[in-house]
N, CA and C of each residue as an Amber inpcrd file, in Angstrom:
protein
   294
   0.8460000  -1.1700000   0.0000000   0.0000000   0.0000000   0.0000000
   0.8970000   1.2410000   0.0000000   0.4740000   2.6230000  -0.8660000
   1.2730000   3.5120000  -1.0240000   1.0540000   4.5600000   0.0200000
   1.1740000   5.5580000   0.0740000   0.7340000   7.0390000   1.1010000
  -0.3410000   7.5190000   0.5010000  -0.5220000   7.5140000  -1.1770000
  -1.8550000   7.4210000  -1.3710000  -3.0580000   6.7030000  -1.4430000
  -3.0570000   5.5420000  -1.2310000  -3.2520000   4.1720000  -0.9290000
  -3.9680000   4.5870000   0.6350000  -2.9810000   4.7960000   1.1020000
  -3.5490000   4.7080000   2.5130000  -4.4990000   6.2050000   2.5670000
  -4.2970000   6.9660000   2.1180000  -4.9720000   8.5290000   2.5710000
  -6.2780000   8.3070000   1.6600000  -6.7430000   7.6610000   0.3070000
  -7.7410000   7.1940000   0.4910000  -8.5130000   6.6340000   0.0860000
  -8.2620000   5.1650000   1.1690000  -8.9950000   4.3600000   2.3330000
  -9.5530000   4.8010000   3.2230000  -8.4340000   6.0860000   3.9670000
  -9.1890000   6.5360000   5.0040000 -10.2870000   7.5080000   4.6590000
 -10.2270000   8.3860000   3.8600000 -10.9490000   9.3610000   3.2340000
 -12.5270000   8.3760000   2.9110000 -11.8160000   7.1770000   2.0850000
 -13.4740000   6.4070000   1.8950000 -14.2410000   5.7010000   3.1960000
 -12.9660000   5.6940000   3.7960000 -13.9620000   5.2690000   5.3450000
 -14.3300000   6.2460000   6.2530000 -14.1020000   7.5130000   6.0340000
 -14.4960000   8.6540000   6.8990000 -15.0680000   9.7000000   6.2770000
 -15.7900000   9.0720000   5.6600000 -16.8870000  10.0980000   4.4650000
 -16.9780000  11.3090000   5.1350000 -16.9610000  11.2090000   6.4700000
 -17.4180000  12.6390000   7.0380000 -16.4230000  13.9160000   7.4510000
 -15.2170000  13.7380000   7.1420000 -13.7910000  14.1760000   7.5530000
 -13.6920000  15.0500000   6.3360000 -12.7380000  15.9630000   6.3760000
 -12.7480000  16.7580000   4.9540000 -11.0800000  16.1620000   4.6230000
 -11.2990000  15.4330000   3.4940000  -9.8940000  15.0070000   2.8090000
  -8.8780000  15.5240000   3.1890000  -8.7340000  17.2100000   2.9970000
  -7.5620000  17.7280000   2.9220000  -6.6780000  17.3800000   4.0790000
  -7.8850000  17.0940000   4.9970000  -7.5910000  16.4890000   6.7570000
  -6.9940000  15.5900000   7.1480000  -7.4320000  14.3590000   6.4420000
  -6.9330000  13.3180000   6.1680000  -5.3220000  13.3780000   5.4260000
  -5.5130000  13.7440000   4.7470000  -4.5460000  13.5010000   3.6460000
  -2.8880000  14.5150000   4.7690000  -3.2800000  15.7320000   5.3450000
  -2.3870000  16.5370000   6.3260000  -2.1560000  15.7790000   7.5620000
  -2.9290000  14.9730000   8.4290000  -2.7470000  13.6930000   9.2380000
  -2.0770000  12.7730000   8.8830000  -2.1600000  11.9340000   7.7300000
  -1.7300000  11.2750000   7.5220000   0.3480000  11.5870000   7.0050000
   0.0800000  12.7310000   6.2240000   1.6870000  13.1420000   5.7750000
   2.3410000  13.6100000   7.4070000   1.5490000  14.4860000   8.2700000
   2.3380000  14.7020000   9.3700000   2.8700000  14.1820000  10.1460000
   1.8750000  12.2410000  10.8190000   2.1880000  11.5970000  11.6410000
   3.4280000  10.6310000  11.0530000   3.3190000  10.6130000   9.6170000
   4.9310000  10.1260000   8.9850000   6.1320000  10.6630000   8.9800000
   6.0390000  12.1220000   8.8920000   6.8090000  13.2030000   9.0280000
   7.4770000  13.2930000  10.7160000   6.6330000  13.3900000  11.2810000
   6.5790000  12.5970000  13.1870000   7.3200000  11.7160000  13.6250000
   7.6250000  10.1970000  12.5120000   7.6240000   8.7330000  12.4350000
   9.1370000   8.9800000  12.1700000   9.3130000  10.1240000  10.8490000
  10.6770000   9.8880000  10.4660000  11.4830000  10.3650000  11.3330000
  11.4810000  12.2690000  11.3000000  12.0690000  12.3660000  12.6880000
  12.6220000  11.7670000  13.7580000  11.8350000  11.3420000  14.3030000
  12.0950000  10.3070000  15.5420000  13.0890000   9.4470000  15.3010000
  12.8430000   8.7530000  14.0640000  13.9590000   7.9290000  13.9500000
  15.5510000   8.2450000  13.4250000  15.1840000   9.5590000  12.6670000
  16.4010000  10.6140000  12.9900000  17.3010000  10.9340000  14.0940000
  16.2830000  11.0080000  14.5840000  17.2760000  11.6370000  16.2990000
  17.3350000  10.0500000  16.5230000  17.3800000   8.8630000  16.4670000
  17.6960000   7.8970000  16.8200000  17.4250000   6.7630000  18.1980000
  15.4430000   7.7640000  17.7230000  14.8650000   7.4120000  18.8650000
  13.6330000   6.2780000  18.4060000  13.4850000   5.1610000  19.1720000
  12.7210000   4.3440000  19.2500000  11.2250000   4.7580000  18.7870000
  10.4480000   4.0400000  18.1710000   9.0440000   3.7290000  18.0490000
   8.6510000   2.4370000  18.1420000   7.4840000   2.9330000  18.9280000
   6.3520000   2.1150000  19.4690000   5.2420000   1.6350000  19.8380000
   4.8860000   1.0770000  18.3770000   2.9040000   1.2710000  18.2320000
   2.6150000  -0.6370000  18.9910000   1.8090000   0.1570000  20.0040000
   1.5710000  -0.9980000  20.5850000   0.5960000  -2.1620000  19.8210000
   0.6970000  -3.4670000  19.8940000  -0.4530000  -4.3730000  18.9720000
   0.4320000  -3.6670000  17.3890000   1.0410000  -3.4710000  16.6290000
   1.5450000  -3.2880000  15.5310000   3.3720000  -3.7110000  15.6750000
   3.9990000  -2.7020000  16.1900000   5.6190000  -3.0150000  16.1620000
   6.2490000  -1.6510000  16.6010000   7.2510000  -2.4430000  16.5040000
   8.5160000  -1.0720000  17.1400000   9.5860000  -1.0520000  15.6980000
  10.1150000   0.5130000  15.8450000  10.8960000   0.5010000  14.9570000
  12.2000000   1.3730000  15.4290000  13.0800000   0.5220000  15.2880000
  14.8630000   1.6000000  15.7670000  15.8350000   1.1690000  14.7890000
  16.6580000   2.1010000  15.2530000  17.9340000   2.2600000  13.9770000
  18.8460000   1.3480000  14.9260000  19.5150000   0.7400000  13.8290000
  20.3060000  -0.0390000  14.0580000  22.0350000   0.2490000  13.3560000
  22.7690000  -0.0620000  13.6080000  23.9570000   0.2890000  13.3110000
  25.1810000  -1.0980000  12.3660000  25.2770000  -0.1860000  11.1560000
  25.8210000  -1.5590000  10.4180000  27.3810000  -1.2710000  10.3040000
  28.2850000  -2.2790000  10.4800000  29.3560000  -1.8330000  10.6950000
  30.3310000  -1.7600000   9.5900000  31.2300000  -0.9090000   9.4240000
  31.8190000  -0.8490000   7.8620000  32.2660000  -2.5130000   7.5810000
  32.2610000  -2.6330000   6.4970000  32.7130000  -3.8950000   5.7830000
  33.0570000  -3.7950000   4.2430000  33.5730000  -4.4910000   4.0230000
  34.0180000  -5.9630000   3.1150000  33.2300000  -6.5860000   1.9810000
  33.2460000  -5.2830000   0.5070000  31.8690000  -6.3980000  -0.1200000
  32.6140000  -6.3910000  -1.3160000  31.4720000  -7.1850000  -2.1020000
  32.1410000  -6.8750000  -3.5790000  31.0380000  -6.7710000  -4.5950000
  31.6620000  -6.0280000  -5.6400000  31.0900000  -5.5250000  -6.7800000
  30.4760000  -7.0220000  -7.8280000  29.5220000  -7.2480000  -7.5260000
  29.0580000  -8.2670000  -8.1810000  29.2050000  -8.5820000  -9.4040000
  29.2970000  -7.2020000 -10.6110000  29.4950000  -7.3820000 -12.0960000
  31.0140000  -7.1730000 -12.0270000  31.6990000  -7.0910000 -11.5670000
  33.4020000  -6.7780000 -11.4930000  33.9630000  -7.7850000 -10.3960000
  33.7860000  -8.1670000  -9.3440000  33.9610000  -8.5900000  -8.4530000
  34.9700000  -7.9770000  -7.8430000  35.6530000  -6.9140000  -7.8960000
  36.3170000  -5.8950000  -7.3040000  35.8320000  -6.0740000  -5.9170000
  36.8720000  -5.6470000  -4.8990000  36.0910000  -5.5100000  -3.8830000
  36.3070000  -3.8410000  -3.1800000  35.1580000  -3.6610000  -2.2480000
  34.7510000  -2.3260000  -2.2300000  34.9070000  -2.1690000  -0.6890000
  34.7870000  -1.0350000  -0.1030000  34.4680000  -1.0960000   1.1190000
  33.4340000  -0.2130000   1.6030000  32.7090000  -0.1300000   2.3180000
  31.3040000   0.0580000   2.8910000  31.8550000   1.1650000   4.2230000
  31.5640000   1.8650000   4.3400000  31.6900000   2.6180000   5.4850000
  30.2520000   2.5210000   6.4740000  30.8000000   2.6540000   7.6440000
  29.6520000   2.2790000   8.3840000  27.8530000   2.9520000   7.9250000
  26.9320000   2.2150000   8.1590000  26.1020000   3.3600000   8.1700000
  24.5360000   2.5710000   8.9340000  23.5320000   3.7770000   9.0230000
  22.6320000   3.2850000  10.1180000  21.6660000   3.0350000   9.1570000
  20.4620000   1.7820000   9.6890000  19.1130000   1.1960000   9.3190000
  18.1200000   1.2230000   9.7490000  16.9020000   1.4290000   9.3020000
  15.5860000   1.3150000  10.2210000  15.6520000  -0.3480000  10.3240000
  15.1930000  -0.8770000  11.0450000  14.9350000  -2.4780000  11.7840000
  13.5790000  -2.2040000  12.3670000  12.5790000  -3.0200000  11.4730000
  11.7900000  -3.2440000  12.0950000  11.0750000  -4.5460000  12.7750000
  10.1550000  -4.4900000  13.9570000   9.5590000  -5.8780000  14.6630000
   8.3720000  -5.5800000  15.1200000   7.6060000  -6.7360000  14.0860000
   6.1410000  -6.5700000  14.4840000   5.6890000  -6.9480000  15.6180000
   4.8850000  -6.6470000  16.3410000   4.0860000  -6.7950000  17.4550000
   3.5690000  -8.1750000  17.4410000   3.1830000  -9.1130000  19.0970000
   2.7320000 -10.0720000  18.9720000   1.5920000  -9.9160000  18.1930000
   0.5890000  -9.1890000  18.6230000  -0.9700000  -9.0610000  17.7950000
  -0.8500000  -9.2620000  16.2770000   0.1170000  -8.2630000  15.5550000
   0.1420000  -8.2240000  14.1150000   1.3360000  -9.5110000  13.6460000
   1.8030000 -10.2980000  14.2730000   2.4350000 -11.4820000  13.9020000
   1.3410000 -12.8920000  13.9900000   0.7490000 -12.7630000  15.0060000
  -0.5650000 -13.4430000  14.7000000  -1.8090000 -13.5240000  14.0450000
  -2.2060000 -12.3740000  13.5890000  -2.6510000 -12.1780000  12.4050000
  -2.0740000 -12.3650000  10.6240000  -1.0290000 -12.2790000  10.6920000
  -0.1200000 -12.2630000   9.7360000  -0.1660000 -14.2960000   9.5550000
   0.0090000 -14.5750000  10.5890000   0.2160000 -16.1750000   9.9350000
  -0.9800000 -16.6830000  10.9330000  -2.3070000 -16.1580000  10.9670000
  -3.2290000 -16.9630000  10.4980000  -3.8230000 -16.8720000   9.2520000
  -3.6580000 -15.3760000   8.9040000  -3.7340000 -15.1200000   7.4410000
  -3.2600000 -16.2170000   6.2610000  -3.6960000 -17.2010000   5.5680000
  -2.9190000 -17.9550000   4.5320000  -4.1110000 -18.1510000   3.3760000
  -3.4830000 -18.5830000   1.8720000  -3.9960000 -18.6870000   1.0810000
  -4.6180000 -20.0020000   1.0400000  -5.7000000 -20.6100000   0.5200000
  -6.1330000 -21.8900000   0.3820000  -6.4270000 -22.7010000  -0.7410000
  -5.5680000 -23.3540000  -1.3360000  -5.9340000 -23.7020000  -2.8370000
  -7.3020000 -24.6800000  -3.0110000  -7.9550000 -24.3250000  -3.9750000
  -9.0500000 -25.1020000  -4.7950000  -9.1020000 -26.3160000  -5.9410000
């Protein structure tokens, strides 16, 4: 699902909200989301997941069409982990063939 994807869904499920509303909620609390993880601070939606930066350490790779090898200077990742609730939903969720 995209950012417009999601802004509207919500818009069609909140017939009564004025879009522009939606659509400024939705860009701000991401805008909120990133930040945070800027300053290199934890999130934590309870029943969904947590999300923190994680730290990758310089290394050792190589150039796959050259096989040269390269080096990587350190750098940081979002890591994310879903919540018990949304991991149990997730794999009762399955397809069923016919």
């Amino acid at each position: 699902m995209t950012r417009a994807q999601l802004i509207s869904n919500l818009i069609e499920k909140y017939r009564e909200l004025n879009p522009k509303l939606i659509d400024n909620s939705v860009r701000e609390i991401l805008e909120l989301l990133s930040e945070t993880l800027v300053n290199g601070e934890r999130i934590e939606i309870r029943g969904f997941g947590s999300f923190e930066i994680r730290v990758r350490e310089p290394r050792t790779a190589h150039n796959p069409k050259t096989g040269d090898k390269v080096e990587l200077d350190e750098r940081r990742v979002v890591h994310f982990k879903p919540g018990v609730e949304l991991r149990t939903r997730v794999n009762r969720f399955h397809i069923v063939d016919e």
